[in-house]
Short mmCIF file of the C-alpha atoms (twelve columns), coordinates in Angstrom:
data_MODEL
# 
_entry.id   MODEL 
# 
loop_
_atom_site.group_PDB 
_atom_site.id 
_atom_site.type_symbol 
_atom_site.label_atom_id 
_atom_site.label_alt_id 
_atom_site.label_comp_id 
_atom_site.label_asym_id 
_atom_site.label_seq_id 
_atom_site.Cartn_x 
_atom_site.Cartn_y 
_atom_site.Cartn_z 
_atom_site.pdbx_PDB_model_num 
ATOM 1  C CA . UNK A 1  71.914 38.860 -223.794 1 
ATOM 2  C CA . UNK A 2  74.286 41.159 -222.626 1 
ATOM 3  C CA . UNK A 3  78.004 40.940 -221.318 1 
ATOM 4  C CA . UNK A 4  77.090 41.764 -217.880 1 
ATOM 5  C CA . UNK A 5  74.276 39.148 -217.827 1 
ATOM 6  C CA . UNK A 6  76.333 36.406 -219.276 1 
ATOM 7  C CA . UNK A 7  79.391 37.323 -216.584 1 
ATOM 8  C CA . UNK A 8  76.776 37.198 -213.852 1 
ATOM 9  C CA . UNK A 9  75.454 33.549 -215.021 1 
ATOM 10 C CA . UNK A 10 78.957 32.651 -215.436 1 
ATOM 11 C CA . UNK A 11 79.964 32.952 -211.864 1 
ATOM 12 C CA . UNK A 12 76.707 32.064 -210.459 1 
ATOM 13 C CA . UNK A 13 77.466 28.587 -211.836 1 
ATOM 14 C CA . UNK A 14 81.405 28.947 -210.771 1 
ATOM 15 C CA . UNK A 15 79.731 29.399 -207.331 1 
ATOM 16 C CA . UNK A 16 77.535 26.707 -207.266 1 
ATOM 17 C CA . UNK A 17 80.800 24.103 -208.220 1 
ATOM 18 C CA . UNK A 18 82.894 25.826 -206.105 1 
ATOM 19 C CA . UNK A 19 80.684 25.569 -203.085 1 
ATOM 20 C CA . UNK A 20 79.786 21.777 -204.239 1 
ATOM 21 C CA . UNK A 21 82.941 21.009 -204.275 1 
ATOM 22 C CA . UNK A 22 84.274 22.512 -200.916 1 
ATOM 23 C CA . UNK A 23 80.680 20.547 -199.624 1 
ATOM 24 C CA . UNK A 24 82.026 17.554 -201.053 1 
ATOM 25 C CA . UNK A 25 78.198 17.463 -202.930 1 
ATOM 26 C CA . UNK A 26 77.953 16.596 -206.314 1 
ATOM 27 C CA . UNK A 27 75.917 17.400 -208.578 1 
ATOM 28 C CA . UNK A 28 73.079 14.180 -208.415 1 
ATOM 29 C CA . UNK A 29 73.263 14.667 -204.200 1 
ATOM 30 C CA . UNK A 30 72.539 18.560 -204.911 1 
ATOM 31 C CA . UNK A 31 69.441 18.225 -207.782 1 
ATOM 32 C CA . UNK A 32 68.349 15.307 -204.820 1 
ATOM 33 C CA . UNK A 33 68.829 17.948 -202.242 1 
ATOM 34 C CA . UNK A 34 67.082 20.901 -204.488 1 
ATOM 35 C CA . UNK A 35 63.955 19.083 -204.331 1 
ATOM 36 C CA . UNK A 36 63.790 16.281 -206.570 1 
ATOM 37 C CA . UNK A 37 65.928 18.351 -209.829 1 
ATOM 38 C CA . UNK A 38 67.555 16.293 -212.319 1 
ATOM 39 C CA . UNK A 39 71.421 16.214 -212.691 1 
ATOM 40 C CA . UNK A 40 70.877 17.991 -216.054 1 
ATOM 41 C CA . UNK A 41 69.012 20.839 -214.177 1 
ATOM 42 C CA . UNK A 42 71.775 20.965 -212.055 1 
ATOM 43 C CA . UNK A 43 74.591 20.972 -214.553 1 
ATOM 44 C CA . UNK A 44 72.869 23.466 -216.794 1 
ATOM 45 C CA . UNK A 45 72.898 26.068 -214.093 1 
ATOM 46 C CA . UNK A 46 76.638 25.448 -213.441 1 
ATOM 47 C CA . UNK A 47 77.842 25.466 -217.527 1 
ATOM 48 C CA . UNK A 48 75.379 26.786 -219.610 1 
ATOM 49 C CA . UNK A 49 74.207 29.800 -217.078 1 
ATOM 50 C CA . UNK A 50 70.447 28.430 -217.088 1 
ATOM 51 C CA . UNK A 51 68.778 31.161 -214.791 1 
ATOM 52 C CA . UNK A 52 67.222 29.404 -211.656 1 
ATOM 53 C CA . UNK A 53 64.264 30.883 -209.947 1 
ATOM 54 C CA . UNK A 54 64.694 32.558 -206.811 1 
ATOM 55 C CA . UNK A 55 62.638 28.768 -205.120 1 
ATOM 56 C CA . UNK A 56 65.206 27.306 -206.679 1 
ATOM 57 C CA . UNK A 57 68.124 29.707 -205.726 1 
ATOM 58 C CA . UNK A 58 66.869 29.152 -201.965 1 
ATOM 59 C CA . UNK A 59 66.921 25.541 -202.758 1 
ATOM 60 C CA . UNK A 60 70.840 25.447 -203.790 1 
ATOM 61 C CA . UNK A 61 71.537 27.830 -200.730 1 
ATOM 62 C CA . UNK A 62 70.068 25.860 -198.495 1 
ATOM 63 C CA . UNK A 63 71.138 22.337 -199.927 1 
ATOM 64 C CA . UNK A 64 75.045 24.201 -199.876 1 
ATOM 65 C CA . UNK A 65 74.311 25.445 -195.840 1 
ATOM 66 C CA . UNK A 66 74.762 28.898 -197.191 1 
ATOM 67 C CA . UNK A 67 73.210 31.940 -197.322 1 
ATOM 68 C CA . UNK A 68 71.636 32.980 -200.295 1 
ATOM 69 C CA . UNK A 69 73.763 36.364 -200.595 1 
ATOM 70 C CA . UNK A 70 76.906 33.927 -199.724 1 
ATOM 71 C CA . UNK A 71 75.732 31.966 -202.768 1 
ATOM 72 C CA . UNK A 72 76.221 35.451 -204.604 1 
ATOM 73 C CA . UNK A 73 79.385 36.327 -203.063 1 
ATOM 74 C CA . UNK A 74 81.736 36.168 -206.541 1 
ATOM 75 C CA . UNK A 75 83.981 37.783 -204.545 1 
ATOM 76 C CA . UNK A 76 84.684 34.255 -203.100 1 
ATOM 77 C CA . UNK A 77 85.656 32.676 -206.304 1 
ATOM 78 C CA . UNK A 78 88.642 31.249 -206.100 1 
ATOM 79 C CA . UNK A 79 90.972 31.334 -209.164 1 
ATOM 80 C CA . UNK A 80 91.098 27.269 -210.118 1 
ATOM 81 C CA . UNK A 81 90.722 26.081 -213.282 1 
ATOM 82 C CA . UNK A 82 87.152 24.369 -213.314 1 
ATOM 83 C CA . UNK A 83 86.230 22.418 -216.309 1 
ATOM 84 C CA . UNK A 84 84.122 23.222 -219.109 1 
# 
């Protein structure tokens, strides 16, 4: 996998917490929300950079009351500490 790819997964999970957090939505209300996901779904695409398909990406957007190119705004990041 390559740097770039890993970096992109990276903050496409960042985003998810962030915007779950600032949503006050955790993570069993969002897999709910996505359409009957698991927490573990959910959590893999926010710290191990599982790669979502583009139903799913919707999904999240739409769950978050967000655009999907706002969910891919990594220019919004904000620079907390999240957990690992």
């Amino acid at each position: 996998m390559t740097k770039e790819l890993l970096e992109f997964r990276k903050n496409f999970g960042l985003r998810i917490k962030q915007l779950s957090i600032e949503k006050g939505i955790s993570q069993i209300e969002l897999a709910a929300m996505v359409g009957g996901r698991d927490k573990q779904a959910i959590n893999r695409y926010i710290k191990q950079g599982a790669n979502p398909s583009a139903f799913i990406v919707m999904k999240i957007a739409l769950a978050l009351n967000v655009s999907v190119s706002e969910l891919f705004d990594f220019g919004e990041l904000l620079n907390i500490a999240f957990d690992k």
